[in-house]
N, C-alpha and C positions, 0 to 999 in steps of 0.2 A: 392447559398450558404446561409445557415440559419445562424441567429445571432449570435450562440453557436460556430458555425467551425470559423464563419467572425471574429469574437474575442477571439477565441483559437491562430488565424493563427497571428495576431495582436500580442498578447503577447511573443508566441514563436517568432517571430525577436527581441524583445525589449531582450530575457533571452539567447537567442545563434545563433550562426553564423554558429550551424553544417551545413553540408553540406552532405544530404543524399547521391551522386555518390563519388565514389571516385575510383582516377585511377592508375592503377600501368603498372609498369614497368614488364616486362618476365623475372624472372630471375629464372635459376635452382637453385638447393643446393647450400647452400657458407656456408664455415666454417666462415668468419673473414668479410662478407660485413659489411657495414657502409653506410645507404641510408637516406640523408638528406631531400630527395624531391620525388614526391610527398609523402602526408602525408600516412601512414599505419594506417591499423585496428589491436586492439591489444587486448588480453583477458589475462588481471589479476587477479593472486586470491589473494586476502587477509586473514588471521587469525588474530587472537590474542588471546591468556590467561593471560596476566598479567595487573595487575593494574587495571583500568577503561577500558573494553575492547571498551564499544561502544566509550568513548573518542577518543580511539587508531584510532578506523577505523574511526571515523570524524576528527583525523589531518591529517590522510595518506591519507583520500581524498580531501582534502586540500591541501595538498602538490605536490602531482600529479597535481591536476589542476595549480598549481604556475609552476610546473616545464617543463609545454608544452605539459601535456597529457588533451585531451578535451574527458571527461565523457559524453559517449552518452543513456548508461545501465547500469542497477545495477543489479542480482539476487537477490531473495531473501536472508535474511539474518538464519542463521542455527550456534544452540547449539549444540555442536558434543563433544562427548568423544575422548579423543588422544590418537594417530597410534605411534605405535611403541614403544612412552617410555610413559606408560601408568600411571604412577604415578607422576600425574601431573593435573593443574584445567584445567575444562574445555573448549572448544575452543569455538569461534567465527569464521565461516566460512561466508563469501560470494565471489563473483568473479563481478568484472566489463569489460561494452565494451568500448572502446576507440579510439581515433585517435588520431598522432601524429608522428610528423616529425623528432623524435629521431631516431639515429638508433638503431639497435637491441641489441647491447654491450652499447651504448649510453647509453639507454634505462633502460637496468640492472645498471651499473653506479650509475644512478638519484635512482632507486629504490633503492638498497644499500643505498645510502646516507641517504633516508629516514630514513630505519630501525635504521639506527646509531645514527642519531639525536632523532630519541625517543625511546633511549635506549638498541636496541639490542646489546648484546654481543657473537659475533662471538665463534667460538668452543668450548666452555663448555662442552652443552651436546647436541650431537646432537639428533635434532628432541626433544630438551627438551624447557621448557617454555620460549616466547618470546614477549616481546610488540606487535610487528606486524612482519609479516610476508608478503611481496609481489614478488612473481614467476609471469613469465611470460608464459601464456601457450601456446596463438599462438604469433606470428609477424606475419601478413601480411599473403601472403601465402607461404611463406618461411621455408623452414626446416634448423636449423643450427646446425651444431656440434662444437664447440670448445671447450679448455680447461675449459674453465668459462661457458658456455651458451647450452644448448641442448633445442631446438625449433622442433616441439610439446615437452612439459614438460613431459618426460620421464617415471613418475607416474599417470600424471592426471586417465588411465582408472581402477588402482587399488586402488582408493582412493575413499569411496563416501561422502566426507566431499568437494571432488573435485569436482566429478561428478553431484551433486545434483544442487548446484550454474550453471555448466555448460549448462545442460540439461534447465536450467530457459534462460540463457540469448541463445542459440543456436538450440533449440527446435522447432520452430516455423514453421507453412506450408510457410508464406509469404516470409520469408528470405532463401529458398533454393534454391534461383538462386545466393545469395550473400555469404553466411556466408563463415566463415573461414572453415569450415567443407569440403568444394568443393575446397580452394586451397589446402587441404593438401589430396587430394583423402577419406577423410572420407563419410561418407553418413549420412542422418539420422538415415536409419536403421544401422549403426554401432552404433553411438552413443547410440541409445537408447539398441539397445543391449546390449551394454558393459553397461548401466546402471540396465538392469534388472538381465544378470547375478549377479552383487553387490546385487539385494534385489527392486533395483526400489522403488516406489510410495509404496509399503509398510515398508520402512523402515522408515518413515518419520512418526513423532510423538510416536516412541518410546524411550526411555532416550538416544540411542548413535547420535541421531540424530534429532535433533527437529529445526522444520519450526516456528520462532518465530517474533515479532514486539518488536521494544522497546519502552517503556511508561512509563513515569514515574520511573525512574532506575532501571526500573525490564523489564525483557524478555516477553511477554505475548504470549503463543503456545494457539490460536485461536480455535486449532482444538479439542482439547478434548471437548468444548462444546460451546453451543450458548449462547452469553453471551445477558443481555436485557439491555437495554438502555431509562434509565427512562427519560419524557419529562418533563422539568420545565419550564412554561411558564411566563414569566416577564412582560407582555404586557398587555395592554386595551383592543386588539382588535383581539385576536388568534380567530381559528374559533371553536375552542371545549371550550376553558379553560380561555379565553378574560378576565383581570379582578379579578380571584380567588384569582392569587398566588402575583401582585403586591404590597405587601408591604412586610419588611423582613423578619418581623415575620411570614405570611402565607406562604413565600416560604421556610422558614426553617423547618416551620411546616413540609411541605409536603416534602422537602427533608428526614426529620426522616421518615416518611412513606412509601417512597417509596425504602430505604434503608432496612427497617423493613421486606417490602416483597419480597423482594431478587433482587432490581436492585444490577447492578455491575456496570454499568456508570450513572451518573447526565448528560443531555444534557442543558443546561442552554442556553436559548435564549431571548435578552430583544428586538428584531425586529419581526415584523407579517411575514409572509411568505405567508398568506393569499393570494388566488389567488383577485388582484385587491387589495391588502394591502399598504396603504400610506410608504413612503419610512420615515425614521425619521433619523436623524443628527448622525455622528458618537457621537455627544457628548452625546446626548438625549440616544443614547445607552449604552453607559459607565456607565451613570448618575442613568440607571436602575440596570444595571450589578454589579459594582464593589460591591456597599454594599453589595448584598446577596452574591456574589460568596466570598469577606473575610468572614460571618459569617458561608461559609459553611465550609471553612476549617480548622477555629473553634472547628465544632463537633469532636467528640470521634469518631460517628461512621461512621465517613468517612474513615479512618484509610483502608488501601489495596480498597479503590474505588477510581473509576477515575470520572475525569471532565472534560466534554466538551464544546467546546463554541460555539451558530449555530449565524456566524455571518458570512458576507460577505465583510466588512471590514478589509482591514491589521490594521489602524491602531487600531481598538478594539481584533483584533485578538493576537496580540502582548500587548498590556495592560494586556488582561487578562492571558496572560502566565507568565507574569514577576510576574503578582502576584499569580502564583501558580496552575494555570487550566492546563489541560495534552494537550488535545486534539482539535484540530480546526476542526469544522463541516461547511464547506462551501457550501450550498444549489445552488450557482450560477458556482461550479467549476472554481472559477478565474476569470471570465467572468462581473464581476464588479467589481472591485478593479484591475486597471492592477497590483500593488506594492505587491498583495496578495503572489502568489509564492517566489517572493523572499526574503516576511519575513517570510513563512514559512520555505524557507530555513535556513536561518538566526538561526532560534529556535530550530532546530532539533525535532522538534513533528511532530505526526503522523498526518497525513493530512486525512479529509475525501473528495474526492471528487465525487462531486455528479453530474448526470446529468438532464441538465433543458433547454429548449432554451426559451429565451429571459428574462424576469425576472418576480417577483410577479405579476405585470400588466399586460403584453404583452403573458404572457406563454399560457393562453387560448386561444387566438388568431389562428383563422382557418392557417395561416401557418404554425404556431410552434406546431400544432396536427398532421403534412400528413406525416404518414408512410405507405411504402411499405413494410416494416417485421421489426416488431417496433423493435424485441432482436437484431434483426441483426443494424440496424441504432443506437439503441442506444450505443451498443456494441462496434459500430464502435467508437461514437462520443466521447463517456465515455472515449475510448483507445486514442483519439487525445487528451485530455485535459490532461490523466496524461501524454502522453509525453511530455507537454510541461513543467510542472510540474518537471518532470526529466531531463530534460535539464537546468532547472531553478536553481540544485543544490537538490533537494530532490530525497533522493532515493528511489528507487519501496518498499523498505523492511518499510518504513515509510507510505506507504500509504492503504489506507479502502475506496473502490469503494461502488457506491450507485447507482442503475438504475433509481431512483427519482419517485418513485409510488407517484401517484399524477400533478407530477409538469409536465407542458407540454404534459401532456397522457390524451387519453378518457377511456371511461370506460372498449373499450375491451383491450386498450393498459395496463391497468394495469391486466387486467386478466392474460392477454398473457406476462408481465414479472413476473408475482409470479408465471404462470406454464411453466417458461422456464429460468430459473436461471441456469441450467447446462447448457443451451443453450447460453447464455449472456458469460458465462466463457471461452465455446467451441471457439466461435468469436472472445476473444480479445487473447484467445491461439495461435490464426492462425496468433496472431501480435507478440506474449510475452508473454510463458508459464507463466515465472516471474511473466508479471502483471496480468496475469489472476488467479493463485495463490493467489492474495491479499486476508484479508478478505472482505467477501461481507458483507454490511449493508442493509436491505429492512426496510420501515417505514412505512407498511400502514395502519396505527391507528387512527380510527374512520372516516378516508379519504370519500369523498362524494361519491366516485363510493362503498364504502359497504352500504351505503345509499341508492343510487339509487337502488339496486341491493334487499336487503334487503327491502325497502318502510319503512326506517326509518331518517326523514327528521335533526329534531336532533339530533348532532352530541355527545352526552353523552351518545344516545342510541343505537350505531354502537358496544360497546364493543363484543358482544357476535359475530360478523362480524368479527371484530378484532383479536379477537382469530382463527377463523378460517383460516384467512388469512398468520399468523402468523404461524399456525400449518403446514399448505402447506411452507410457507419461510424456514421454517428448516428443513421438510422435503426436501424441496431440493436445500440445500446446505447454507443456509444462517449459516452468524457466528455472526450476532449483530440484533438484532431486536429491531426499537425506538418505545414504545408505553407509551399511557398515562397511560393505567391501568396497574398497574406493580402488582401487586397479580395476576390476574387471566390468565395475558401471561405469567407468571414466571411459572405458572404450565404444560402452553402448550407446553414449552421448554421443564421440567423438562421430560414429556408424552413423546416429540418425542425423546428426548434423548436417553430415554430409550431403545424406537421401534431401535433406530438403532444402540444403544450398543448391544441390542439384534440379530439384522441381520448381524452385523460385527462377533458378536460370532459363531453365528451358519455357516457361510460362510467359520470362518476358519474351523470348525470342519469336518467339508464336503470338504474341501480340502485337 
């Protein structure tokens, strides 16, 4: 077992007690059971349009968890226009998986209670605006009819504000010996059938329905374009930029600059990452960080940009959110700070995680290089960390996967995850459509395998590599690219955007 799994496996005991088997009872249809033991697997959906919606769905999964439902999945999270009474804002959908030894009326009960206590008001208007909204769509593998409860959820296949969260968390090739789909005689090909007559994968990023993250109090839909990810380095000793930007004025400097030419995120890092880079003190990190990240949000022209922090500490990662940073870039995914996850739980930010095995020292290291089919290992490994990450209290809709170009790779392992990113997505699908959905992050800017590759030993003279590499990342499929030069990757985004607004157009016309 590599260092990466050996202390993923470590963290997930410390964050949950799930219990992947679970076993049931034979029972046919019952209108009125009541099953205390063992626990059941249960799939809910949540809404909301009123008030602070992302609030709504972080108290109602809060309260689930208080009330005996243990959160094992999330789907994505999705903007959807409203069914039926259409004159009304718009919705907040996702749907989670769970366990839990309520029963099925039980069950409904606890949920109920929820909705009351943060505000819903029963018959008004039906299907009209509400804090939250949570239905139950399976129990177990049980069908139930009664007065109050009908199990399978009577709508879910004519609903795809339903279907979309569904298909995220029920999807998957791994789970079809288990899902709920097999105790209610469903199939995959059902399900996804009923989702393509709806419209399927093309309905997703148009206004009635949009695949979104939340940042910063805003929604952010990934998919209309690739956004760039300017690098701001705080450090002595980085391996391109060591030096430039340490004092506040240079780093402010260059934060106008790289705003100027169209970054859309600040990554602010005051630790090396350098392979074989000295480890420094969370204080020594703070002591770099805080002054430049307050006078960055300061500026005017920060205004609709975001900021992130590449740090592998909870407790710097949590400092700089209180003081106003959006995003946490974690280069070690969890695997150094065991407390990481559950302050990013804690924050509700989007989490970057990334994969690396063993750490800035160690990562070159002849063991932490030996892959048998690097998309597929890494894939694999990438998908154990954010589960534990989701079990931790973060949800999939909060998370940005990173295959870690660079860190723990040689030079063809990086070739072979910038031409196989569909491929990386296909592998963690076969675990979690959901989390395979995320957005992807690729960084390989000014990296020493465009060096080697190229025969350019200094790393300031990699850019034109960089572009290239970049050009290939969004070509296939990348949604965040971190690079130093932000003018001249900001154009190679702008290029492939184009190529494949133009291939999306021409594809429907020819359909």
């Amino acid at each position: 077992m590599n260092i990466f799994k050996h202390l993923l496996s470590s963290q997930s005991a410390v964050c949950t007690s799930y219990r992947a088997s679970i076993s049931f009872f034979h029972f046919s249809s019952e209108a009125s059971i009541q099953v205390h033991s063992p626990e059941q697997e249960v799939v809910i959906a949540l809404g909301s349009n009123e008030s602070d919606r992302l609030n709504n769905f972080n108290e109602a999964l809060t309260q689930m968890k208080k009330s005996g439902i243990e959160i094992t999945r999330h789907a994505c999270l999705y903007e959807t226009e409203p069914a039926y009474v259409t004159d009304q804002p718009l919705f907040l959908n996702s749907a989670i998986r769970g366990v839990t030894k309520l029963g099925p009326h039980e069950l409904l009960s606890t949920l109920k209670k929820i909705e009351k206590e943060m505000g819903r008001i029963k018959g008004i208007i039906r299907y009209g605006p509400r804090p939250i909204d949570l239905d139950i769509l399976f129990y177990g593998k049980y069908r139930i009819n009664s007065e109050i409860l009908t199990v399978p959820h009577e709508r879910i296949f004519e609903r795809p504000f339903v279907m979309a969260p569904l298909v995220d968390l029920l999807g998957s090739d791994i789970d079809d010996d288990d899902t709920v789909l097999r105790w209610h005689s469903f199939s995959k090909n059902t399900l996804f059938e009923s989702w393509e007559k709806l419209g399927g994968e093309a309905l997703i990023g148009k206004d009635g329905l949009r695949r979104v993250l939340p940042v910063n109090n805003q929604l952010w839909d990934w998919s209309k374009r690739t956004s760039v990810m300017g690098i701001l380095n705080l450090t002595p000793d980085s391996f391109s930029d060591g030096g430039k930007f340490d004092s506040v004025g240079s780093a402010i400097s260059r934060v106008k600059t790289m705003i100027s030419q169209g970054a859309d995120i600040i990554d602010l890092g005051a630790q090396s990452t350098r392979p074989m880079a000295t480890k420094i003190s969370v204080e020594e990190e703070l002591e770099r960080l805080i002054p430049v990240l307050e006078k960055i949000l300061e500026l005017p022209e920060i205004e609709g940009k975001l900021l992130s922090i590449d740090t592998f500490y909870s407790e710097v990662a949590l400092e700089a959110i209180k003081k106003g940073a959006h995003i946490i870039n974690d280069v070690s995914g969890g695997t150094l700070d065991s407390d990481m996850f559950r302050v990013v739980a804690n924050l509700s930010v989007p989490y970057i995680a990334m994969h690396m095995r063993g750490d800035p020292s160690t990562m070159q290291n002849s063991e932490n290089l030996k892959y048998d089919d690097v998309c597929k290992e890494v894939a694999d490994e990438l998908y154990e960390c954010v589960r534990t990450v989701e079990l931790c209290g973060v949800p999939a809709w909060r998370m940005i996967l990173d295959p870690g170009i660079g860190f723990s790779k040689k030079t063809e392992d990086n070739l072979d995850i910038l031409m196989g990113l569909k491929r990386i997505r296909s592998e963690i699908g076969r675990k979690s459509l959901g989390v395979s959905r995320a957005p992807l992050l690729i960084g390989p800017s000014r990296k020493r395998f465009l060096g080697e590759i190229c025969g350019r030993a200094s790393a300031v003279e990699r850019d034109p590599g960089t572009v290239a590499a970049v050009t290939c990342a969004v070509l296939g499929g990348a949604n965040v690219v971190r690079v130093h030069n932000v003018g001249d990757n900001a154009d190679a985004v702008k290029l492939c955007g184009a190529m494949l607004d133009r291939e999306t157009s021409v594809s429907r016309r020819r359909s």
